[in-house]
Residue frames as a rotation matrix with the C-alpha (Angstrom) as fourth column:
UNK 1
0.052 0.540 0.840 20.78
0.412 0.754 -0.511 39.19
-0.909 0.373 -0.183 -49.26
UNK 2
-0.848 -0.494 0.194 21.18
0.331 -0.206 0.921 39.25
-0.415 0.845 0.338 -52.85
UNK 3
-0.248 0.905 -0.346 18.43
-0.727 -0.410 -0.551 41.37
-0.640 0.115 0.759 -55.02
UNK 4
0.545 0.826 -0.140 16.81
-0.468 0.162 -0.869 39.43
-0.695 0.539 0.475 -57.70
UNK 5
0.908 -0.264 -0.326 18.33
-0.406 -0.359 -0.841 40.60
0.105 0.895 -0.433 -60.70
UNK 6
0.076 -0.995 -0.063 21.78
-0.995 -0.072 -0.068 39.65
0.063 0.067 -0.996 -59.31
UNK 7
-0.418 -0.121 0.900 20.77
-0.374 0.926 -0.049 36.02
-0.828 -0.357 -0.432 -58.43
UNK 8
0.822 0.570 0.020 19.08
-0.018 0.062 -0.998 35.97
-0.570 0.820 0.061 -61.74
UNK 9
0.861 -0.416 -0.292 22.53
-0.365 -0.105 -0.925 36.52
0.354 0.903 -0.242 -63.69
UNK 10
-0.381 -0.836 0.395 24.50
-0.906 0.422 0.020 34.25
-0.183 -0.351 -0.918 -61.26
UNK 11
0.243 0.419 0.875 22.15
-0.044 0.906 -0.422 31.34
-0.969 0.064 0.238 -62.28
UNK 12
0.980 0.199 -0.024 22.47
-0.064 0.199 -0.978 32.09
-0.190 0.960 0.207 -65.86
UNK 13
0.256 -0.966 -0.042 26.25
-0.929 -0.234 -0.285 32.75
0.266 0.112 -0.958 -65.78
UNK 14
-0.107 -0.196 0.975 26.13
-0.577 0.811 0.099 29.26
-0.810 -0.552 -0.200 -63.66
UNK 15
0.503 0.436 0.746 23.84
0.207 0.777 -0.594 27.19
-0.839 0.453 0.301 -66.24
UNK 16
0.863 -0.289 -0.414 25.99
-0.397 0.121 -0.910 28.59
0.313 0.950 -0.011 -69.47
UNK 17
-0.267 -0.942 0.203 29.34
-0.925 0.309 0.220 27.51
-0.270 -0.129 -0.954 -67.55
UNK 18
0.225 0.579 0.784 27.07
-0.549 0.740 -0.388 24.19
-0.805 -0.343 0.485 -67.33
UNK 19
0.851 0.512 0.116 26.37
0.026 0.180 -0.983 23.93
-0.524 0.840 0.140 -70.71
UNK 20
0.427 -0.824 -0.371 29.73
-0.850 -0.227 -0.475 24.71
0.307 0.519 -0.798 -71.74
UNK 21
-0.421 -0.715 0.558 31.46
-0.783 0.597 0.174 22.07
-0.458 -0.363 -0.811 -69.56
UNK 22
0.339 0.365 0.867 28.77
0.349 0.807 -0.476 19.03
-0.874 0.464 0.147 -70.75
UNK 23
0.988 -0.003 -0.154 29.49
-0.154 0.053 -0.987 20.06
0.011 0.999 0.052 -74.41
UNK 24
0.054 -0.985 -0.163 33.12
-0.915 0.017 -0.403 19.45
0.399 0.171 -0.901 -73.35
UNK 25
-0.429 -0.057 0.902 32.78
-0.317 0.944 -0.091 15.94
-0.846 -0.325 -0.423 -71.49
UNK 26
0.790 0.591 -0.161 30.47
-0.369 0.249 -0.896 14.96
-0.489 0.767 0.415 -74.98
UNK 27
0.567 -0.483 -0.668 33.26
-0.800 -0.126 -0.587 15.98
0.199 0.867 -0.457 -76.97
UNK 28
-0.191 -0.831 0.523 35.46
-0.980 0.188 -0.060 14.14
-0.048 -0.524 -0.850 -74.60
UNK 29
-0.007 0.402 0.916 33.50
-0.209 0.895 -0.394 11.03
-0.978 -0.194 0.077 -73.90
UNK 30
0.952 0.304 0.013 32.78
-0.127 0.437 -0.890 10.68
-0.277 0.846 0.455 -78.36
UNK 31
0.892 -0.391 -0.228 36.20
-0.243 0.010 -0.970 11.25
0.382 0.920 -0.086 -79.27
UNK 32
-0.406 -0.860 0.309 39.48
-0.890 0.295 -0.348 9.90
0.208 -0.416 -0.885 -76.53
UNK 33
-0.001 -0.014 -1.000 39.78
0.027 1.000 -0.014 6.16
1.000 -0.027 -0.001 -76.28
UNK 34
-0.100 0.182 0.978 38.27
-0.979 -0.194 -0.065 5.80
0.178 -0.964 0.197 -73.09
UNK 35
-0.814 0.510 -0.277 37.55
0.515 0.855 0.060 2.14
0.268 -0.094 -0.959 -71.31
UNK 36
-0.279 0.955 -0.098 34.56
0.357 0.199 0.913 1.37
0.891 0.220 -0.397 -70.44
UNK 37
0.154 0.435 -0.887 34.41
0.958 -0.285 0.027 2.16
-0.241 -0.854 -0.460 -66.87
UNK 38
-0.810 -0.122 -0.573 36.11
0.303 -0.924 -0.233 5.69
-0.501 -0.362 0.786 -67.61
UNK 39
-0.708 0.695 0.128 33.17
0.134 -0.047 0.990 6.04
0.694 0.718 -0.060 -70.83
UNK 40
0.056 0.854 -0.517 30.43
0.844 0.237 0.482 4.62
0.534 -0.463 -0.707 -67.92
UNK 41
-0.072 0.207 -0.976 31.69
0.819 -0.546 -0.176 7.20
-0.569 -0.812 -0.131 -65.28
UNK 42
-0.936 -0.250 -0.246 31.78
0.160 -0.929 0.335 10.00
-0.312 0.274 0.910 -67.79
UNK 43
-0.521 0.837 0.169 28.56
0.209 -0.068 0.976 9.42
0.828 0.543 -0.139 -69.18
UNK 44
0.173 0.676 -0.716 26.95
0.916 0.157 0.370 9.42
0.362 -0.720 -0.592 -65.28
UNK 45
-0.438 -0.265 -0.859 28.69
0.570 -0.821 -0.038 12.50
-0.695 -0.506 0.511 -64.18
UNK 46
-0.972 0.007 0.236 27.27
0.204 -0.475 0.856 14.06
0.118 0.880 0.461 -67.78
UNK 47
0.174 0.951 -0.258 23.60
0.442 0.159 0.883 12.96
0.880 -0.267 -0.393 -66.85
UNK 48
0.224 0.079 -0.972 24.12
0.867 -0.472 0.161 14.55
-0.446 -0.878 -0.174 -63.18
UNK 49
-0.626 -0.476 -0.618 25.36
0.493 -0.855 0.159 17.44
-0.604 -0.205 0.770 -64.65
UNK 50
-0.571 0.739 0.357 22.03
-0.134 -0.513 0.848 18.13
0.810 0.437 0.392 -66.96
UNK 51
0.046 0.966 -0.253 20.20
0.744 0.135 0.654 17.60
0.666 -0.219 -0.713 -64.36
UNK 52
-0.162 -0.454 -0.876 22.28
0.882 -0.465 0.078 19.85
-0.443 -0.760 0.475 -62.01
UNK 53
-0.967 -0.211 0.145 21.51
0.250 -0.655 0.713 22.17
-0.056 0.726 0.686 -65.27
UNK 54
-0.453 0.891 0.038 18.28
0.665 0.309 0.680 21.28
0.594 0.333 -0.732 -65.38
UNK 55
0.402 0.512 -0.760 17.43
0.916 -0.207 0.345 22.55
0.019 -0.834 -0.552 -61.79
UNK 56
-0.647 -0.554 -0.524 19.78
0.321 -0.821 0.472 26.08
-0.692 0.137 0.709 -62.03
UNK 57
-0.785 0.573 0.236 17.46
0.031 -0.344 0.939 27.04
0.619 0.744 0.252 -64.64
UNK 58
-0.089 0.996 -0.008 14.17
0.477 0.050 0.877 26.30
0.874 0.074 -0.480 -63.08
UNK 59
-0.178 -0.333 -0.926 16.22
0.748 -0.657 0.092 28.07
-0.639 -0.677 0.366 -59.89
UNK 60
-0.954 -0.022 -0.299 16.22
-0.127 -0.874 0.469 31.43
-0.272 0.485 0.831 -62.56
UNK 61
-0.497 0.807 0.317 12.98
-0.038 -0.386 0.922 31.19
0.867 0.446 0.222 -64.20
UNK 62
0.038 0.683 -0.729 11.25
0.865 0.343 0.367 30.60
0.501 -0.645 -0.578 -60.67
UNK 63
-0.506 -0.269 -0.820 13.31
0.618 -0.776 -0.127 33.79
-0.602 -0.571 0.558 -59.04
UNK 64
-0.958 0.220 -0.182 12.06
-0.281 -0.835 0.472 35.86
-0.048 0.504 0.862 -62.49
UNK 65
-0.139 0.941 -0.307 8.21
0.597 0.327 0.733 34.26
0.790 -0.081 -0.607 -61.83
UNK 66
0.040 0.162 -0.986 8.41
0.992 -0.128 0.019 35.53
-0.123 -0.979 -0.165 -58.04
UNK 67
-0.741 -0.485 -0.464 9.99
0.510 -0.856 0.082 39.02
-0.438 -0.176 0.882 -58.78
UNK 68
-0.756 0.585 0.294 7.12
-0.139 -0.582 0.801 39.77
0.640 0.565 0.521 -61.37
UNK 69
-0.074 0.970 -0.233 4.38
0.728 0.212 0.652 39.07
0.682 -0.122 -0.721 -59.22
UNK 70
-0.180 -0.535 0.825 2.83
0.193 -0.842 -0.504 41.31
0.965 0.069 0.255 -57.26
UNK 71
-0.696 -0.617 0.369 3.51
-0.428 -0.056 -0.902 42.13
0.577 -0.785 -0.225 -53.54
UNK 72
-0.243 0.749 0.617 -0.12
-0.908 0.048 -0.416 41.63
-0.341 -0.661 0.668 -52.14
UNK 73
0.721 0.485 -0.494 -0.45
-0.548 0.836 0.021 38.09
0.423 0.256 0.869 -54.21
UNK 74
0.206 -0.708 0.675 1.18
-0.546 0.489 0.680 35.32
-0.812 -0.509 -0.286 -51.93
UNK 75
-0.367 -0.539 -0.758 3.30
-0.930 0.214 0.299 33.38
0.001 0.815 -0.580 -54.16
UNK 76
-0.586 0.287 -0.758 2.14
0.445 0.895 -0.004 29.56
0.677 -0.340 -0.652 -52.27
UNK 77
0.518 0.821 0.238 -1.06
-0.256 -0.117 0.960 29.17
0.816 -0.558 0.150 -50.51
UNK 78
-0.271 -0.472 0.839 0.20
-0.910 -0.158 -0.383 29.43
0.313 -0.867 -0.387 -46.50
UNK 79
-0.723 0.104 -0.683 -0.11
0.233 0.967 -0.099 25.81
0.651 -0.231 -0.723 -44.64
UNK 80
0.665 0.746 0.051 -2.82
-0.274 0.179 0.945 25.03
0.695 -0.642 0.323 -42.32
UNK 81
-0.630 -0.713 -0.307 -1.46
0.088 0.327 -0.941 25.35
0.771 -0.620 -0.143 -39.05
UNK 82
-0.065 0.742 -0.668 -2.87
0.603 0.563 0.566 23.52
0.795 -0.366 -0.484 -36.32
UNK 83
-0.124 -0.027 0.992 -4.31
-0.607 -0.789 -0.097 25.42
0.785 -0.614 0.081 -33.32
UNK 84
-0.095 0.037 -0.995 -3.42
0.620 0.784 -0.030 23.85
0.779 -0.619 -0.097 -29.90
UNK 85
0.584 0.809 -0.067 -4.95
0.279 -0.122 0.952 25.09
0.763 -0.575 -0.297 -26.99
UNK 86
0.793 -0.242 -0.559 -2.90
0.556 0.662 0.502 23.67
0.249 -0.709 0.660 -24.80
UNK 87
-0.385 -0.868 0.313 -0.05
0.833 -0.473 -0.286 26.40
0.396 0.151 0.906 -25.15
C-alpha cells in the first residue's frame, strides 16, 4: 500500500496532466473548424474531464485531511450495526 505522501503527489501529478489536457481540447474546440457533432462531443468529453478533475483533487485534499488527523480521532462516525441474536 502506498504511504500518503506518495498518493498525494500521484493525484496532483494526475490533476495538472488534467488541467493541461482540458486547456488543450479548449484551445482545440475555440480554434479548428470542427462540425457540430465533433464541437458537441468535444465540449462533453471537456465537462467529464473537469469533473474527473474535479474529484482527483477532492481525492488529494481528503488523503492530506486524513493524514493530519490524529490516530485516536476516527475520521467517520462507525455505523450502527445491528445485533442479532440469532447467530
Amino acid at each position: 500500500m502506498k504511504n500518503i505522501e506518495s498518493l498525494i503527489n500521484e493525484l496532483r501529478g494526475e490533476y495538472l496532466n488534467l488541467t493541461q489536457d482540458i486547456a488543450k481540447a479548449e484551445f482545440a474546440d475555440a480554434t479548428l473548424p470542427f462540425d457540430k457533432t465533433e464541437h458537441e462531443n468535444l465540449r462533453a468529453q471537456i465537462e467529464y474531464m473537469k469533473k474527473y478533475a474535479e474529484v482527483v483533487k477532492l481525492r488529494a485534499e481528503y488523503a492530506r485531511t486524513k493524514s493530519n488527523q490524529k490516530e485516536d480521532e476516527p475520521l467517520m462516525e462507525p455505523l450502527p450495526v445491528a445485533f442479532n441474536p440469532s447467530y
